[in-house]
Wavefront OBJ file of the C-alpha trace (Angstrom):
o trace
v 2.419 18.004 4.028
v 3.844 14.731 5.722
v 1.818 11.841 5.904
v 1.957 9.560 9.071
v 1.192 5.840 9.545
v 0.398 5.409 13.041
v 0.921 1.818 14.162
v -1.337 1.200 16.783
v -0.529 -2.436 17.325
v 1.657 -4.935 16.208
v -1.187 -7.736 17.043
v -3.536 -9.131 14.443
v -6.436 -11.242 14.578
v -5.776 -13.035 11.367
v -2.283 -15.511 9.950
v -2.405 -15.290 6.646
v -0.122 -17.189 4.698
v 1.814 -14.561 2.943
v 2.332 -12.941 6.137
v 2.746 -14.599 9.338
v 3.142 -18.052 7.581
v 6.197 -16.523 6.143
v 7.556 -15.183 9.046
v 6.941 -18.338 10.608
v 9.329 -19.768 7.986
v 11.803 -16.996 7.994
v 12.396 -16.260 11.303
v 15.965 -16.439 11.428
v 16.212 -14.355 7.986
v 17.868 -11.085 9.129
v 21.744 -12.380 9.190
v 22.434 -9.422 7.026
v 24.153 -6.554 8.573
v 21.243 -4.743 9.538
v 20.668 -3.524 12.979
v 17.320 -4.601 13.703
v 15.528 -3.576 16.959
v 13.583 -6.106 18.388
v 12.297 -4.195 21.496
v 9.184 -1.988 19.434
v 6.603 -3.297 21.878
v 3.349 -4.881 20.691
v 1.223 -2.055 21.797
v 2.114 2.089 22.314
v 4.027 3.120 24.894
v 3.951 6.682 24.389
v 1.372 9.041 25.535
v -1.285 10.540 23.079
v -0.247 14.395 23.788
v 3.557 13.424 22.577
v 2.323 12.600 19.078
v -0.504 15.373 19.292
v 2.177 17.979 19.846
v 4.338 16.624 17.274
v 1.669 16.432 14.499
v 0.514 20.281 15.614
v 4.057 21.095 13.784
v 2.498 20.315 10.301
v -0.467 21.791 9.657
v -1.105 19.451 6.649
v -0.339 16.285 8.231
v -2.528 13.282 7.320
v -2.229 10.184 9.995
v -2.841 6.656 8.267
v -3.798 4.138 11.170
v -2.124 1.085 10.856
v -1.313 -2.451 12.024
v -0.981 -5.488 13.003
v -4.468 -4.654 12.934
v -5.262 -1.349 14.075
v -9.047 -2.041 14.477
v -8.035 -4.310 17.616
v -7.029 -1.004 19.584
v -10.483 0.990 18.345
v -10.348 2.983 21.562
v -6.666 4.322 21.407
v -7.972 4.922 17.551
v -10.756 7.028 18.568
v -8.860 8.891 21.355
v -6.413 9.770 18.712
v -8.727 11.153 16.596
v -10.341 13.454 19.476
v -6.878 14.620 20.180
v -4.269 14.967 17.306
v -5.077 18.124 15.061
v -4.602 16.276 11.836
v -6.040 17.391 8.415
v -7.135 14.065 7.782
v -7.188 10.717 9.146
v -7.077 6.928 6.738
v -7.454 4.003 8.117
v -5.526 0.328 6.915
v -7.329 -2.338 7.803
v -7.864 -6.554 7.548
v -11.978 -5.730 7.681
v -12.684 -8.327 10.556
v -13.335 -5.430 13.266
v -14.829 -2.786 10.438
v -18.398 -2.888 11.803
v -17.663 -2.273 15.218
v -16.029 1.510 14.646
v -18.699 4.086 15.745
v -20.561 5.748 12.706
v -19.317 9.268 14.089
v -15.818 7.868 14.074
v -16.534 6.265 10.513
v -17.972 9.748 9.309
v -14.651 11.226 10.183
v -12.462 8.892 7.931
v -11.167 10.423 4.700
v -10.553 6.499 3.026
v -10.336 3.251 4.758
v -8.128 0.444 2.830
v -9.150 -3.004 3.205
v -6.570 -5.719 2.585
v -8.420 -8.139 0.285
v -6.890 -10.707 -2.460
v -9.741 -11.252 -4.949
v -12.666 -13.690 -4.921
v -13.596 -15.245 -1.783
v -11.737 -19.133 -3.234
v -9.044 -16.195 -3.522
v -9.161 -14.356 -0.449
v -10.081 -17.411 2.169
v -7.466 -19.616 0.640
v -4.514 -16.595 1.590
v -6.084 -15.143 4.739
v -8.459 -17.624 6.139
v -11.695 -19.565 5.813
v -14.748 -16.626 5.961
v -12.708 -13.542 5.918
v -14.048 -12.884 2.532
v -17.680 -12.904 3.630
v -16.897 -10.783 6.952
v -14.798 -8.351 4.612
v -18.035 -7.858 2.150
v -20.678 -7.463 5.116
v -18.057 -5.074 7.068
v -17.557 -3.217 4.334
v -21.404 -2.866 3.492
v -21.914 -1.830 7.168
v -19.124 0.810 6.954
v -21.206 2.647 4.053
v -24.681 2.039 5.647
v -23.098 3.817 8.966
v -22.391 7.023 7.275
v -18.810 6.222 5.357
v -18.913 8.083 2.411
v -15.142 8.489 1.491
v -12.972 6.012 -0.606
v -12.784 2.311 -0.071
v -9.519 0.733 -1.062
v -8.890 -2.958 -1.993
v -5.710 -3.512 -0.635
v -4.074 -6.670 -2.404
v -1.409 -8.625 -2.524
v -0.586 -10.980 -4.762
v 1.568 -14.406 -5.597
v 1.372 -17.597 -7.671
v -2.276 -18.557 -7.030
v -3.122 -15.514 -8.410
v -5.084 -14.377 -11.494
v -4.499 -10.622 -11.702
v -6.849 -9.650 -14.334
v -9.876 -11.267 -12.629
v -8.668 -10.730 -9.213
v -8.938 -6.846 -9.886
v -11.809 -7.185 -12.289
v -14.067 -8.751 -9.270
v -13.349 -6.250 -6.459
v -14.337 -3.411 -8.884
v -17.087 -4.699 -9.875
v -17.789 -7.213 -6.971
v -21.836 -8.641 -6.600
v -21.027 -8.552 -2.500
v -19.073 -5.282 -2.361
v -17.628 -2.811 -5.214
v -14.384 -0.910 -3.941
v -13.620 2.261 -5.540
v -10.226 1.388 -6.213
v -8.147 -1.197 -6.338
v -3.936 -1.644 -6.139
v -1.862 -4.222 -5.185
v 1.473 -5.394 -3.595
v 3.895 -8.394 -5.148
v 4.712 -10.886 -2.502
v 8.255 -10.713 -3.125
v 11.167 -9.427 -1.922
v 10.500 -9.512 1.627
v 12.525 -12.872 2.816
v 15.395 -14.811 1.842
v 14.104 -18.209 2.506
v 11.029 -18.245 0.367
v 12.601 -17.465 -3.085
v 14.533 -20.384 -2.244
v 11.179 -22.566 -2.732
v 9.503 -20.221 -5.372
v 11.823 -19.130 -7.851
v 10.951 -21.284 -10.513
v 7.527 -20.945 -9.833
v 7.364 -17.218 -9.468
v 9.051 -16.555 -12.484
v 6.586 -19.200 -14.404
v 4.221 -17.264 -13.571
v 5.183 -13.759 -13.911
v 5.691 -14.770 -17.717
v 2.258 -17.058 -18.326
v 0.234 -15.147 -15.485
v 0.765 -11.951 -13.928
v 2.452 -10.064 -16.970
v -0.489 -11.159 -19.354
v -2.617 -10.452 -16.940
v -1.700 -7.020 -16.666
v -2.123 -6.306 -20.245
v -5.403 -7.650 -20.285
v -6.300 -5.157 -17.703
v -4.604 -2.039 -19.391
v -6.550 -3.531 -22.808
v -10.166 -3.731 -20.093
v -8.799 -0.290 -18.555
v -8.936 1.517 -21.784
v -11.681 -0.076 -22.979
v -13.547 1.559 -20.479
v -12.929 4.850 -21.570
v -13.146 4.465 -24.567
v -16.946 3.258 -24.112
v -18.076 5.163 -20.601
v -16.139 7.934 -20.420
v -15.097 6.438 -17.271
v -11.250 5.685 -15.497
v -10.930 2.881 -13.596
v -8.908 3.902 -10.269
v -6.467 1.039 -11.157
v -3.547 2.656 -8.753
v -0.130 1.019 -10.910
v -2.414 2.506 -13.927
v -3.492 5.949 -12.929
v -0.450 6.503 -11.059
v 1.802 6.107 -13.546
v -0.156 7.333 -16.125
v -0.480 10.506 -15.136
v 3.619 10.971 -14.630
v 3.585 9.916 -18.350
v 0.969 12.324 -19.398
v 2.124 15.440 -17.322
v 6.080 14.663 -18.167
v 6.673 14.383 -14.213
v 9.488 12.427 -12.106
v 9.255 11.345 -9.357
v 10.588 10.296 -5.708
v 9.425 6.508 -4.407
v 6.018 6.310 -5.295
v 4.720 5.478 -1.697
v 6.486 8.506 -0.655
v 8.163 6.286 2.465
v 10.977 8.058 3.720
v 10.386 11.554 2.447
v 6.999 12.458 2.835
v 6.064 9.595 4.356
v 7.381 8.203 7.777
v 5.935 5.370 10.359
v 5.505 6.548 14.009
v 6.298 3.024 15.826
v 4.743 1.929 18.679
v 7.341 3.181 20.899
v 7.619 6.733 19.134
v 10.738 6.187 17.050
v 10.062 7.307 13.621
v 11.236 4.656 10.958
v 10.719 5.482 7.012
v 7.276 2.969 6.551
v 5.645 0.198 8.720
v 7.902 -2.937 7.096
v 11.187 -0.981 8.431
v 9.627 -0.901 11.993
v 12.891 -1.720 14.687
v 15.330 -1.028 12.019
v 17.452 1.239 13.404
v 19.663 2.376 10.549
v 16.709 3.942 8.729
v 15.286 5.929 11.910
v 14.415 9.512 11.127
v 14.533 10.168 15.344
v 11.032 10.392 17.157
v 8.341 12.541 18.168
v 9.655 13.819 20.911
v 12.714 15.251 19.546
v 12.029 16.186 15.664
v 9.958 18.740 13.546
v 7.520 16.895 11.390
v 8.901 19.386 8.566
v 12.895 18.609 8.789
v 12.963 15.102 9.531
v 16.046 12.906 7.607
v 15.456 11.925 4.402
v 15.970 8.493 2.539
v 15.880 8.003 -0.657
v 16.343 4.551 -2.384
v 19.543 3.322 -3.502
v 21.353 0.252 -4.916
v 20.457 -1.275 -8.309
v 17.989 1.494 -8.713
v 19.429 4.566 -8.200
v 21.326 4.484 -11.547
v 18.330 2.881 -13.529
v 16.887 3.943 -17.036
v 12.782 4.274 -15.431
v 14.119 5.857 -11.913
v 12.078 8.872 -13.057
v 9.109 7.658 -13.522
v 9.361 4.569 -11.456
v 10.399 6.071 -8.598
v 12.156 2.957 -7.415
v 11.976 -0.207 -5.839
v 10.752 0.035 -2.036
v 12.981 1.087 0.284
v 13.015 -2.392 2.397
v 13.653 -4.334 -0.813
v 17.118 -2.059 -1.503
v 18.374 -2.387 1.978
v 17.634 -6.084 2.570
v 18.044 -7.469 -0.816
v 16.225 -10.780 0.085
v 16.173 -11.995 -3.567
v 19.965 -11.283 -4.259
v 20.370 -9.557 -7.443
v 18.733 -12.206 -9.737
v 15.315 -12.180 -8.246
v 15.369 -8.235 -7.949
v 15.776 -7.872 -11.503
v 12.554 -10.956 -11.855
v 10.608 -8.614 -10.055
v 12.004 -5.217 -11.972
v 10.902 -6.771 -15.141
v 7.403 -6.446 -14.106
v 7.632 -3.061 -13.503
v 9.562 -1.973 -16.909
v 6.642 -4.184 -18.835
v 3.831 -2.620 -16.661
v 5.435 1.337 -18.400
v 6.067 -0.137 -21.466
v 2.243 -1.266 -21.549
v 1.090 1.990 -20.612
v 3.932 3.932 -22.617
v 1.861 2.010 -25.419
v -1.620 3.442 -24.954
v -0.554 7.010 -23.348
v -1.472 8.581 -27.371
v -4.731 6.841 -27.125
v -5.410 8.093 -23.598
v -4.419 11.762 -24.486
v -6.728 12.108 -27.633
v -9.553 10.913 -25.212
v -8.598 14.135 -22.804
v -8.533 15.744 -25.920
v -11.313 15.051 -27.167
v -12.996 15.185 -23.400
v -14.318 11.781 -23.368
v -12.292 11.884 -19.775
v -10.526 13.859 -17.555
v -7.278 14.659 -16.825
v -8.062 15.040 -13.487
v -9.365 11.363 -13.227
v -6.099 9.959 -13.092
v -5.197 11.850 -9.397
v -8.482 12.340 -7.579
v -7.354 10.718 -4.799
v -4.731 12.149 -2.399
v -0.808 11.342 -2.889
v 0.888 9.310 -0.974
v -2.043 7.467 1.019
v 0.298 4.642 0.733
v -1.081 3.002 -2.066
v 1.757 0.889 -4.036
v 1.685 2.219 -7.531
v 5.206 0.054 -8.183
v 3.608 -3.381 -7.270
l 1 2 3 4 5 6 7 8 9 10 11 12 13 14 15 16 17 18 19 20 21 22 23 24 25 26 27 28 29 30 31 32 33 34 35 36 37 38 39 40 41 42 43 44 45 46 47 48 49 50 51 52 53 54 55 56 57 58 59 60 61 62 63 64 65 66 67 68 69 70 71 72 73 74 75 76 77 78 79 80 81 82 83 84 85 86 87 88 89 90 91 92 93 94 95 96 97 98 99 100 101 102 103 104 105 106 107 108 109 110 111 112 113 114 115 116 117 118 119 120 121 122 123 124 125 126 127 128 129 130 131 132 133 134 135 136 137 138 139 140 141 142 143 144 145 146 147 148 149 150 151 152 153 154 155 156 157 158 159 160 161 162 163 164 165 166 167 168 169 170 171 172 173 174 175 176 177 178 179 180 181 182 183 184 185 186 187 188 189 190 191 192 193 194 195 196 197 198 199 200 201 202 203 204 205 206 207 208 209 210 211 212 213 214 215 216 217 218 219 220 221 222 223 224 225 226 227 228 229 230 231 232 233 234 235 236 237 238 239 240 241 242 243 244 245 246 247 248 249 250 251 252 253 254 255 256 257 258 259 260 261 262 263 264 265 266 267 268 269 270 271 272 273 274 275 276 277 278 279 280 281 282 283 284 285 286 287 288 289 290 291 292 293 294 295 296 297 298 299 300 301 302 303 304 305 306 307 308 309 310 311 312 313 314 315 316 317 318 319 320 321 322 323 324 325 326 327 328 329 330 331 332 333 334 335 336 337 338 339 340 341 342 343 344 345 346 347 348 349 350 351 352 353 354 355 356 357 358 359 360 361 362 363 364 365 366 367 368 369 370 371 372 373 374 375 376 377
């Protein structure tokens, strides 16, 4: 089984500052060595039947519609989904347009992922006055219409940022509850910004973020220990159940081996941040089998790392580009070697709960893999 995002659109409807803010800053960031494309149009220009008879290859193919915002092309969404014979289809989306998808079109959508940032001080301040509000109401609608799969809050998260009561609201929000939660460091992604926020990032990975995250694994376990209940906590489940089956693993968000972005153009690139660059192409629909397409697995500092096995490494955009340099790659590493070392600590409490059947096994990966969901933040 391959999973597909299908960008439908570069466009969005929002500019939030973490995204276009910073690319409004960093415009002139890719002096690297990289060939970079910069003719992937803003809309498709392929026909639907090309990427129909390319997904009929894989029988088990799952296409993830994606952005931009994908909700501004809702028609080329739905004709997709009355053409290509996929097993499933996920949608990625900002939440502005969520209300106007048809309910038969909703009914058909195995999880929808929101991108949301926490409260609505939270979310408004990074991605504009009101989206909070329009999120929660959309989201409401979505359900109401027939929705019944998972909702996703899709995070992502910086210096203004509480972790532990970000997370703690959305899954157990008064407006809107997701399902699940998991969330994406802002870092890593452009030269010029660590240039303004080293200092500050790293104050508050130390007095913020990594306390923060083990006052959730303390809340996370807490849960169990008192419901009977896991808390679909993506970092947490996902890595927890590596450590409790003894698994390794590839890059978590499976980008670039069982995961591959079909551009707007048809050109096949490992995930939607690596759109137009060309180095990392796996070909395009028109040429390649779903099944034997090239494989890319992630490199540089982490390829000869202690965690590579159960980390699964750093995403592939961050190896290639190396935006931070090696100083601020190893800032943002640390997180991940204290997030496993928190969970390293509770794994014997969380197996004599599965042994004792207060939970489940099976509640730490009743979701499908590889639906794109960062579990290395």
């Amino acid at each position: 089984m391959v999973n597909f995002f299908v960008t439908l659109t570069m466009a969005c409807d929002l500019e939030c500052r973490y995204c276009y803010g910073e690319v409004c800053d960093c415009f002139d960031d890719f002096d690297d060595g990289i060939s970079v494309d910069y003719d992937v149009p803003e809309q498709i220009h392929y026909e639907t039947k090309a990427l129909a008879d390319f997904i009929s290859k894989d029988s088990e193919a799952v296409v993830i519609f994606y952005g931009g915002e994908p909700l501004l092309e809702i028609e080329k969404m739905i004709e997709m989904m009355d053409t290509l014979p996929a097993k499933m289809f996920l949608l990625h989306t900002n939440g502005t347009r969520l209300d106007l998808v048809p309910s038969e079109y909703l009914k058909r959508l195995h999880t929808i992922s929101i991108s949301i940032d926490g409260n609505r001080t939270l979310t408004d301040y990074y991605r504009g006055a009101g989206v909070y509000d329009t999120i929660a109401q959309n989201a409401n609608i979505a359900r109401e219409n027939g929705f019944s799969g998972e909702i996703i809050a899709r995070m992502t998260v910086q210096e203004e940022t509480d972790i532990y009561e970000s997370v703690m609201h959305l899954l157990s929000n008064p407006d809107f509850s997701f399902d699940s939660v998991h969330w994406q460091l802002n870092a890593l992604f452009w030269r010029n910004d660590y240039k303004t926020r080293k200092e500050s990032f790293r104050k508050w990975l130390d007095e913020s973020y990594n306390p923060g995250i083990q006052r959730l694994i303390t809340a996370w376990v807490n849960t169990m220990r008192t419901d009977g209940i896991v808390l679909q906590m993506y970092p947490f489940v996902g890595i927890m159940i590596s450590l409790l089956l003894n698994k390794k693993t590839h890059l978590r968000c499976g980008a670039g081996w069982t995961e591959y972005n079909v551009q707007t153009d048809g050109k096949l690139s490992p995930c939607p941040v690596m759109s137009g660059m060309s180095d990392f192409y796996s070909g395009d629909i028109f040429h390649e089998n779903p099944n034997r397409l090239r494989v890319i697995h992630v490199s540089g500092l982490c390829k000869n790392c202690d965690l590579l096995d159960i980390c699964g490494g750093r995403c592939l955009y961050a190896n290639a580009t190396m935006k931070w340099g090696i100083e601020g790659f190893t800032d943002v590493c640390g997180t991940i070697r204290f997030l496993i070392g928190e969970l390293q600590k509770v794994k014997p409490e969380v197996e004599k709960m599965i042994e004792d059947g207060k939970i489940n096994i099976d509640d730490f990966s009743n979701h499908i893999e590889y639906n794109s969901c960062e579990i290395i933040p």
